[in-house]
C-alpha positions in Angstrom: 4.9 144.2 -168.8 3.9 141.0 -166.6 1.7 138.9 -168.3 -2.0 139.2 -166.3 -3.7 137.0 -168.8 -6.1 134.1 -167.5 -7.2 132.1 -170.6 -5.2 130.6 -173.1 -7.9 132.3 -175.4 -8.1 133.6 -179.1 -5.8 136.0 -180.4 -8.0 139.3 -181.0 -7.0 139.1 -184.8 -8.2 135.6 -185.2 -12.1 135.8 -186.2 -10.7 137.5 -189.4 -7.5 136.0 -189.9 -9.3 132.6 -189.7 -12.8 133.5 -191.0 -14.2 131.1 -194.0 -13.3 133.5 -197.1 -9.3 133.3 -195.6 -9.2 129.6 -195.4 -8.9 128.7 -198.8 -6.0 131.2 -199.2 -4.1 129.2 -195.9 -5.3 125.7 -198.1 -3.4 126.4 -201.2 -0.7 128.2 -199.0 -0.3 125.1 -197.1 -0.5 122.7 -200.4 2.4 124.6 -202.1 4.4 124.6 -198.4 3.8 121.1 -198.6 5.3 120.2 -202.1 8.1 122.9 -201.7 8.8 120.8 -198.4 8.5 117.2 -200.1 10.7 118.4 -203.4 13.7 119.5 -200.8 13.2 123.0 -200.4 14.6 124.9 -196.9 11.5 125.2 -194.5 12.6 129.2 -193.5 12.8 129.9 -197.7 9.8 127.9 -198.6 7.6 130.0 -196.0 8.8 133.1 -196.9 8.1 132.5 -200.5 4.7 130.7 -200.1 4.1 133.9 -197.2 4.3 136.4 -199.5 2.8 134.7 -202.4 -0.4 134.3 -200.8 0.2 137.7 -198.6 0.0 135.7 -195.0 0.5 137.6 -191.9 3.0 136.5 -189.8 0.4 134.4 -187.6 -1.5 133.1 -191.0 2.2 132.1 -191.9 2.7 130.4 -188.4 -0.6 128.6 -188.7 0.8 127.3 -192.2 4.3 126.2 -191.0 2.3 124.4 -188.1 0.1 122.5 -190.5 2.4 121.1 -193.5 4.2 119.0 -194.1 5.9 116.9 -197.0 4.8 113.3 -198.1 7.0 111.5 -196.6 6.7 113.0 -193.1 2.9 112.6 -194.0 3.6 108.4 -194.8 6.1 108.1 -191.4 3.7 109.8 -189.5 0.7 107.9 -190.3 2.3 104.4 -190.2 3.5 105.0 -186.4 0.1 106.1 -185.4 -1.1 104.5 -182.5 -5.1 104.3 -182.4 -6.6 105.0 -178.2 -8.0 101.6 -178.4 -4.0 99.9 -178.9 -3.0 102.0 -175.5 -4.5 99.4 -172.7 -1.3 98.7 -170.8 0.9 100.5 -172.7 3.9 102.8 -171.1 3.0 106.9 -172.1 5.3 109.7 -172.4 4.0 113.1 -172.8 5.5 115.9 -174.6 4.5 118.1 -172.3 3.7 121.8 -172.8 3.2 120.8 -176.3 -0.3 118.3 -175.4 -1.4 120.8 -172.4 -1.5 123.8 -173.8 -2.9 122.9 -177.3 -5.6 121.7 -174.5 -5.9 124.5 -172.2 -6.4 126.6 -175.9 -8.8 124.2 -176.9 -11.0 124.5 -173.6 -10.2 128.6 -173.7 -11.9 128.9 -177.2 -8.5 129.6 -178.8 -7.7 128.4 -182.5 -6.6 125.3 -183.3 -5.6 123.7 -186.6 -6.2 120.1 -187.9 -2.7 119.7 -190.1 -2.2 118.0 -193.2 -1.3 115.3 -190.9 -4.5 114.9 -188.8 -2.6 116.7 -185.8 -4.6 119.4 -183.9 -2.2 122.0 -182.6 -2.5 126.0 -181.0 -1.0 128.8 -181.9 0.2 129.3 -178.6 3.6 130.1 -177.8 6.0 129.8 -174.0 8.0 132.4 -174.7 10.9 130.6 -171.7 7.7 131.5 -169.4 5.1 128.9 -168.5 1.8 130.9 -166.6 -0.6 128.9 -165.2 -4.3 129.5 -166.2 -8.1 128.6 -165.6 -8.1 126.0 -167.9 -4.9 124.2 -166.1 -6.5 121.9 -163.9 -9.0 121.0 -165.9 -7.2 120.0 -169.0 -4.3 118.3 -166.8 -7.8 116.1 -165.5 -9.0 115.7 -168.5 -6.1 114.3 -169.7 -5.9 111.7 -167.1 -9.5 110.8 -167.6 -9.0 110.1 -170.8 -5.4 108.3 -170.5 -7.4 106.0 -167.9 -10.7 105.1 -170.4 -7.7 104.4 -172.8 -6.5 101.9 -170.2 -3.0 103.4 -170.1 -0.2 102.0 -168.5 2.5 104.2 -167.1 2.6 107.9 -167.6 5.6 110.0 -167.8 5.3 113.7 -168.2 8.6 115.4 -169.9 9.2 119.4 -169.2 11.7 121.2 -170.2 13.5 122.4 -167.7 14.8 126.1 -169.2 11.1 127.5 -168.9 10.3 129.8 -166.1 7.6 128.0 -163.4 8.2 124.4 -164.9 9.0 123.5 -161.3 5.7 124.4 -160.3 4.1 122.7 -163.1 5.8 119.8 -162.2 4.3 120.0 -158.4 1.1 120.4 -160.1 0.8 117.1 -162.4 2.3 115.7 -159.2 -0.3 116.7 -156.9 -3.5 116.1 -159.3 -1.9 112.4 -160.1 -2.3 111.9 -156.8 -5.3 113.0 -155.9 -6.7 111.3 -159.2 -4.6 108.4 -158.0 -2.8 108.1 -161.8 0.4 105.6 -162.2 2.7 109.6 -163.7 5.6 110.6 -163.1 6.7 114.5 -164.0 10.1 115.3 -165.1 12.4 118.2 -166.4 14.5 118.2 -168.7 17.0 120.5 -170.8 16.0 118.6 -174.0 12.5 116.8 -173.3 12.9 116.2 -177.3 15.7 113.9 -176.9 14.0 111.7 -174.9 10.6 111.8 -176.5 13.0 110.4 -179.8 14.8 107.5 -178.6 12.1 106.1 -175.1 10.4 103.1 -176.2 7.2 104.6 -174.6 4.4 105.8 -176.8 5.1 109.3 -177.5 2.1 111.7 -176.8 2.9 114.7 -179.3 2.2 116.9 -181.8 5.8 118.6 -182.6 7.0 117.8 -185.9 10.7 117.5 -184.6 9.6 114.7 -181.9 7.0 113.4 -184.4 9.9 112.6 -187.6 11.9 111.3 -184.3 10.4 109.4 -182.2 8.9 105.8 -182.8 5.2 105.3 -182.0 2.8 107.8 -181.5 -0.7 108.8 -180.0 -2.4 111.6 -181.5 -3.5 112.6 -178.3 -4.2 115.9 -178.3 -6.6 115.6 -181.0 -8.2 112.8 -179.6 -9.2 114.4 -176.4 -10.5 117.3 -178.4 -12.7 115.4 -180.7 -13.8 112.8 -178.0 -14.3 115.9 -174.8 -14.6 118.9 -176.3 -16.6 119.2 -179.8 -17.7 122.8 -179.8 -13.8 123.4 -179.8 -12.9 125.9 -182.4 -11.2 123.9 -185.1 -10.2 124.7 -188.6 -9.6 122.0 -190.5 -6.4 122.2 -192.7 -5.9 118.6 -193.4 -6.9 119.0 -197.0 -4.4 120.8 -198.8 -2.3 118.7 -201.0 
């Protein structure tokens, strides 16, 4: 079946999967991931035995794997942290699909999750196929607009190649860039994740991989979200453990 949807919008199981008598469940869920993470444990074991301790649906259990993390990720993480007001001049690449659709779900009244380590992140998922939808434009602007008040130097924009339409995304950010007049350049590749690891460029992400990878960072998904969108649906998951 072809995928008609518009919005990158709220799962119809979310008002109760996220309401406020669940949260605490997903708080100590995420606490004992967390330690279970930081004391060695396998992430695939640890979720399955933290999942069915607390009885977490599959997307509850998603939500929790997105969240956690252990203590030292937490430390690396927040000592490569780049603040907006340390980007003037400096070189940008973007993690892609990972910043714009946590974004486009953002604008689109989806969930997102503040993690242990201050990230804001969707429950989204590609699926290999990219679809464009209302909120495209607008969050690929509003990114720009806020990349520019940051004072931003160059932009590069990393997508990976293997999903379906990521050629017409790339014509896209191309076309807006220019029309916005922005200093990006758009490219694919098989493994934007390598890149996003070893470039000297501040990394713009919010995957763990590229995060415990990469050298500096901008939290900039979150930072768009708290500074452009504050009725955002947001459920804060930064306090456990």
């Amino acid at each position: 079946m072809p995928d008609k949807r518009t919005h990158r919008g709220p799962h119809p199981a979310d008002e109760k999967l996220f309401a406020a008598g669940a949260i605490s469940n997903l708080l100590r869920a995420i606490a004992d991931f967390s330690l279970l993470l930081t004391k060695g444990y396998a992430e695939k074991s640890a979720l399955k035995l933290v999942g069915d301790r607390f009885s977490l649906t599959q997307r509850q259990r998603l939500a929790v794997m997105r969240s956690a993390c252990s203590d030292e990720q937490l430390a690396s993480r927040n000592q490569r942290c780049i603040a907006p007001k340390n980007l003037e001049g400096k070189s940008i690449a973007i993690d892609g699909y990972n910043v714009l659709i946590t974004i486009e779900a953002a604008m689109s009244g989806g969930v997102i999750l503040k993690g242990r380590d201050g990230c804001f992140r969707d429950l989204a998922s590609v699926h290999g196929t990219y679809r464009k939808v209302t909120e495209t434009i607008p969050a690929v602007e509003m990114i720009g607009q806020f990349l520019r008040e940051a004072g931003a130097g160059k932009t590069l924009w990393l997508l990976d190649s293997p999903v379906s339409n990521s050629g017409r995304l790339k014509t896209l950010i191309g076309e807006l860039a220019r029309k916005n007049n922005l200093d990006w350049d758009v490219e694919l590749l098989l493994s934007p994740d390598s890149e996003l690891k070893k470039t000297d460029a501040v990394v713009a992400s919010s995957d763990s991989v590229v995060l415990d990878g990469c050298g500096k960072w901008v939290n900039l998904a979150m930072e768009i979200i708290k500074s452009k969108l504050p009725s955002a649906k947001v459920i804060d998951l930064s306090g456990a453990g």
